[in-house]
C-alpha positions as CSV (number, residue, x, y, z in Angstrom):
1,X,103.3,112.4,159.4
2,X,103.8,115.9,158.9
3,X,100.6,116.5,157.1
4,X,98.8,114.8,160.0
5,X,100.4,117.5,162.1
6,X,99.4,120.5,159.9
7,X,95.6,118.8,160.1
8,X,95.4,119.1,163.5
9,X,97.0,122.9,163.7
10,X,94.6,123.8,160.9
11,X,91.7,122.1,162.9
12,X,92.9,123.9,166.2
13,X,93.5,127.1,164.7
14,X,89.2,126.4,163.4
15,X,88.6,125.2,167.0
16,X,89.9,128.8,168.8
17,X,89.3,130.9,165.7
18,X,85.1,129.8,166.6
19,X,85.5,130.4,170.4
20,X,87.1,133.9,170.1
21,X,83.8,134.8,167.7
22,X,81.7,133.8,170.8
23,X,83.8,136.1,173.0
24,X,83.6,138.7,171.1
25,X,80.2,138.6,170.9
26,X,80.1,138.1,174.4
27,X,82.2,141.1,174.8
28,X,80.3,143.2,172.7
29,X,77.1,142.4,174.7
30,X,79.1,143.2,177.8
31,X,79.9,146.5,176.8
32,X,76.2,147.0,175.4
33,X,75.1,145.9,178.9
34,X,77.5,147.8,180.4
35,X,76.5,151.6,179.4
36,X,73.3,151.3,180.7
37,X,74.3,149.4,183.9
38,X,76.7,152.3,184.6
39,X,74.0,154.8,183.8
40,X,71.6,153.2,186.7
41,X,74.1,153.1,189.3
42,X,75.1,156.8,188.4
43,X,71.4,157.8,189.0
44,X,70.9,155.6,192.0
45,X,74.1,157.1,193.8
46,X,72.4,160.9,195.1
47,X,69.0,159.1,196.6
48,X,71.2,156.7,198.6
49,X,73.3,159.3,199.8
50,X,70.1,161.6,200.8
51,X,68.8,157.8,202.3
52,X,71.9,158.3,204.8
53,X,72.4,161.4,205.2
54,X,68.1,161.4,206.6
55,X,69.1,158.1,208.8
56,X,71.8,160.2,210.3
57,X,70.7,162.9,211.3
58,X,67.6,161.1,212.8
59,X,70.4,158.7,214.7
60,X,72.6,162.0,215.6
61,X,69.6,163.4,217.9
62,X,70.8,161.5,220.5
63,X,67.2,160.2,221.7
64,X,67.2,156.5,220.3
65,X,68.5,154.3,223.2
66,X,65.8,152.3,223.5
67,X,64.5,151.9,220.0
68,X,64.4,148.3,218.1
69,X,66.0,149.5,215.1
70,X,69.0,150.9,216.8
71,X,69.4,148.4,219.7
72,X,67.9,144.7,219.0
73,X,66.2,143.0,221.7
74,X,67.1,139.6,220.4
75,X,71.0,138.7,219.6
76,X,73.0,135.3,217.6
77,X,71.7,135.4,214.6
78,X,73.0,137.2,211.3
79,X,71.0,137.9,208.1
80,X,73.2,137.9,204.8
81,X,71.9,139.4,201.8
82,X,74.4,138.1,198.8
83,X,73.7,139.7,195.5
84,X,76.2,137.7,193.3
85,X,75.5,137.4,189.6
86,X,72.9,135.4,187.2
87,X,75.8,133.7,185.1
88,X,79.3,133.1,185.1
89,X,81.8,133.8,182.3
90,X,82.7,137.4,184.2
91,X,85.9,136.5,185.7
92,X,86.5,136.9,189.4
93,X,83.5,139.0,190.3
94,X,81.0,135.8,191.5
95,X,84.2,134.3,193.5
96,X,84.8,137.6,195.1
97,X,81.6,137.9,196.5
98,X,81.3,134.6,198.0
99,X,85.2,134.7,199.5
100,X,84.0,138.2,201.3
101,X,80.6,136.7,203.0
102,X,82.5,133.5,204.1
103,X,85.3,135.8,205.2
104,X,82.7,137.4,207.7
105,X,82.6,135.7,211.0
106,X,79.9,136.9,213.8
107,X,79.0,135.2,216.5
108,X,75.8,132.9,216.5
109,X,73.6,131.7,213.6
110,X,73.4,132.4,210.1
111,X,71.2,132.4,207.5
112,X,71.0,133.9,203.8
113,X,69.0,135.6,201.2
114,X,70.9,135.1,197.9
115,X,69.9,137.7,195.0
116,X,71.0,136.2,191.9
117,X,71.5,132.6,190.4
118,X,74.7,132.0,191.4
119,X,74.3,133.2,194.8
120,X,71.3,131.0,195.3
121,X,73.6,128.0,193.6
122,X,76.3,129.0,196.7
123,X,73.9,128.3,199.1
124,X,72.3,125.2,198.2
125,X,75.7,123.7,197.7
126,X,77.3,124.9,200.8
127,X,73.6,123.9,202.5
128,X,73.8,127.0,204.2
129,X,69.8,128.3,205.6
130,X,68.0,130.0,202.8
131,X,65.2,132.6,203.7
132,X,64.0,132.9,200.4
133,X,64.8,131.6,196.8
134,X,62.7,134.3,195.4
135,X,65.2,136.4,193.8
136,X,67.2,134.4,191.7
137,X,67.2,136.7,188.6
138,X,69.5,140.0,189.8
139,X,68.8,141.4,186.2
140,X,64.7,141.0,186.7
141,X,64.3,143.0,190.0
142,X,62.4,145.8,189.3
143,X,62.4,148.9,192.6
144,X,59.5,147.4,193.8
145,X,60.8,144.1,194.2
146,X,63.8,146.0,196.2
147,X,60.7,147.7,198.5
148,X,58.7,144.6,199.1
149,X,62.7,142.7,199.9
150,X,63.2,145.7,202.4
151,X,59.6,145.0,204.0
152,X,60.3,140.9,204.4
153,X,63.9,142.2,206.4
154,X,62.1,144.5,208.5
155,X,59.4,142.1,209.3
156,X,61.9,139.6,210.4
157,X,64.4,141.5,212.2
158,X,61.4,143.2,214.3
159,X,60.3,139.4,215.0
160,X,63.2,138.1,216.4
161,X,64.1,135.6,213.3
162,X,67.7,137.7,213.3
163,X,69.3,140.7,215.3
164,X,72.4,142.0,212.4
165,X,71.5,142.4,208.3
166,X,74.6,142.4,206.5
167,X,74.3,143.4,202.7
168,X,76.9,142.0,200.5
169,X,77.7,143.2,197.2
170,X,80.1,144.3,194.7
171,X,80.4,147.9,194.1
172,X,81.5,149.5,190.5
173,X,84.4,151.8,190.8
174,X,85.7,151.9,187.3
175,X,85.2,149.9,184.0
176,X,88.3,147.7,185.2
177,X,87.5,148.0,188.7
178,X,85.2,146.4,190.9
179,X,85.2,146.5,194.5
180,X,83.3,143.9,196.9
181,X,81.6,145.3,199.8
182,X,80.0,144.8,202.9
183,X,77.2,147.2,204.7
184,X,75.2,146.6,208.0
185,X,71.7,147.3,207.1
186,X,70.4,146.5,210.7
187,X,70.7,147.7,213.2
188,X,70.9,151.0,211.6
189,X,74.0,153.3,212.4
190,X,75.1,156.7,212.0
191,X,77.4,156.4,209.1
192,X,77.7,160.2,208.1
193,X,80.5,162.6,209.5
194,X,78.1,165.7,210.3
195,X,78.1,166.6,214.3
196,X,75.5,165.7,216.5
197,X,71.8,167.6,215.7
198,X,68.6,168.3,217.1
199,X,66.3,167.6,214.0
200,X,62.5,169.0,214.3
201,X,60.2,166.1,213.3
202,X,56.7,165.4,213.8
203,X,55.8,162.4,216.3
204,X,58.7,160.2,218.2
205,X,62.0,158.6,216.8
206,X,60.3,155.3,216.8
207,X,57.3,155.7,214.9
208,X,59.8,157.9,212.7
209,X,61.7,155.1,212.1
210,X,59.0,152.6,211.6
211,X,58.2,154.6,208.5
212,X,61.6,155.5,207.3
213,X,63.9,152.4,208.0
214,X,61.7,149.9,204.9
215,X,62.2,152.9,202.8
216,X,66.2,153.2,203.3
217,X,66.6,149.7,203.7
218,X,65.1,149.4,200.2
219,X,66.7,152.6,198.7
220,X,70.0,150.9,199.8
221,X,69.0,147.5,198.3
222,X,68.0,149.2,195.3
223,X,71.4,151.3,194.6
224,X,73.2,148.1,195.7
225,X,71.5,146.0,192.8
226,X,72.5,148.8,190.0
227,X,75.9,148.7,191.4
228,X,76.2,144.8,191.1
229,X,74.6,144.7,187.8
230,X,76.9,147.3,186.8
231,X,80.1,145.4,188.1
232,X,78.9,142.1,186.7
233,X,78.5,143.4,183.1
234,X,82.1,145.0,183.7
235,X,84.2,142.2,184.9
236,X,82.4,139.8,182.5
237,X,84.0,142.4,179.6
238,X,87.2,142.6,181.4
239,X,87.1,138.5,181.2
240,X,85.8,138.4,177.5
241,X,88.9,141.0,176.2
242,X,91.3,139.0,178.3
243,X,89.9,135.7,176.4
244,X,89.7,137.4,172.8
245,X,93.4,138.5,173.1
246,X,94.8,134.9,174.4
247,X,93.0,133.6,171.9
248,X,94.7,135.9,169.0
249,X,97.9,135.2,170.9
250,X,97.4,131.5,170.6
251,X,96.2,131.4,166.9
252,X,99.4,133.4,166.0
253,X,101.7,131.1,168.0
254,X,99.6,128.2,166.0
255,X,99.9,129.7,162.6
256,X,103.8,129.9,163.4
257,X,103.8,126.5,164.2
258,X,101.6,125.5,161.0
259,X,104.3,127.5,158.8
260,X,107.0,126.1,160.0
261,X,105.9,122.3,159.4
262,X,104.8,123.4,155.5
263,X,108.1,124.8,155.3
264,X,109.6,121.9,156.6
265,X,107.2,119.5,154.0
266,X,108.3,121.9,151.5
267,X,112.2,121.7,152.4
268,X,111.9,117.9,152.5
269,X,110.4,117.8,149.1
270,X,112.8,119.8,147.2
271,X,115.6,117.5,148.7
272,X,114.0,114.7,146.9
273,X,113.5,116.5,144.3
274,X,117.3,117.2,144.0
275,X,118.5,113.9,144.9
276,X,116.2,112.2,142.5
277,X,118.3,114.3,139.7
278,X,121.7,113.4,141.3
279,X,121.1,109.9,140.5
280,X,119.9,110.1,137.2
């Protein structure tokens, strides 16, 4: 009976002592992923921040009361843009996602463009209404897919098919942190602290706008993709170390276990042994 037992230890150690090689590996691609990820987002950071700072002080001039961009002409009906990730094994960062976007409530419809495999998998289980499906691979959008995504949102938000874009996200803070986050793409606000301005431009705010708004709306989309591959590759390392050092933890609390039942077959023996030569 106790060999039986030390069987199966050995064949559980084998078992875990396999899967901690695949999450290692796993980890190691993370982290491979993860330099270049970090590097994108890095660069990506300064053109957004220019994208806003132009929006506002365009915004700030005080003459855009009756422009579409600003103030919608239709209402009840919210665009989400999810960008979750393409596969799981990354710890919380698909789940936090999804708990944020169902965490938003507005008033009226809603309907979704999922980025990313597992965003698209959220929405056809949940049946929620899907504008497109054609961005199910995060890691294969290129910034041209991100400009001709901004043109499909502005094309429908100037048609009436929805009057709020709400971008959701998860934005990378640190290689242990990642942050969800929500921003209002349309209509477009004045996020920027700088006091009201009078900018010179050529032509009126609208047709100003018309021009501009695609272009941030894609910068934005753009930065918000390097960020979420970023974050992705970072908690799915986070979640591969955690699993590589449970797994260590549980092959030495197995190996104590296994020791302990060949000392015991070991002990048992030698009391034969020693009984066997009482009685002779």
């Amino acid at each position: 009976m106790a060999g039986a037992g030390m069987n199966d230890i050995k064949s559980r150690i084998k078992s875990v002592n396999g899967t901690m090689q695949i999450t290692k590996a796993m980890e190691l691609v993370a982290t491979s992923k993860l330099r270049r990820a970090k590097a994108m987002a890095e660069r990506s950071r300064p053109f957004r921040r220019v994208l806003d700072e132009a929006i506002s002080s365009i915004l700030s001039s005080n003459t855009t009361e009756s422009v579409t961009w600003v103030y919608p002409s239709k209402a009840s009906r919210t665009l989400f843009v999810v960008i979750a990730g393409d596969r799981g094994l990354a710890g919380g960062y698909n789940a936090n996602v999804f708990r944020l976007t169902e965490s938003l409530s507005y008033e009226g419809e809603r309907i979704y463009l999922p980025i990313g495999k597992k965003a698209v998998e959220f929405c056809r289980h949940r049946n929620k209404e899907i504008l497109t499906t054609a961005y199910e691979e995060v890691s294969d959008i290129s910034v041209g897919d991100t400009f001709e995504l901004a043109r499909l949102i502005s094309e429908g938000y100037l048609g009436g098919q929805y009057d709020r874009v709400e971008l959701i996200y998860t934005e990378f803070v640190s290689m242990l942190t990642q942050s969800p986050t929500r921003k209002t793409l349309l209509p477009v606000t004045c996020e920027s602290s700088q006091e009201s301005c009078d900018p010179i431009t050529e032509g009126n705010v609208e047709e100003l706008l018309d021009r501009i708004v695609p272009q941030y709306i894609g910068g934005v989309l753009y930065a918000a993709v390097c960020e979420a591959l970023a974050s992705e590759s970072g908690s799915r390392r986070t979640a591969m170390n955690a699993a590589n050092k449970n797994a260590e933890e549980m092959i030495d609390s197995l190996m104590l276990k296994y020791n302990r039942a060949r000392q015991a077959i070991i002990t048992q023996e030698i009391t034969e042994i020693v009984s066997g030569a009482e009685a002779l």
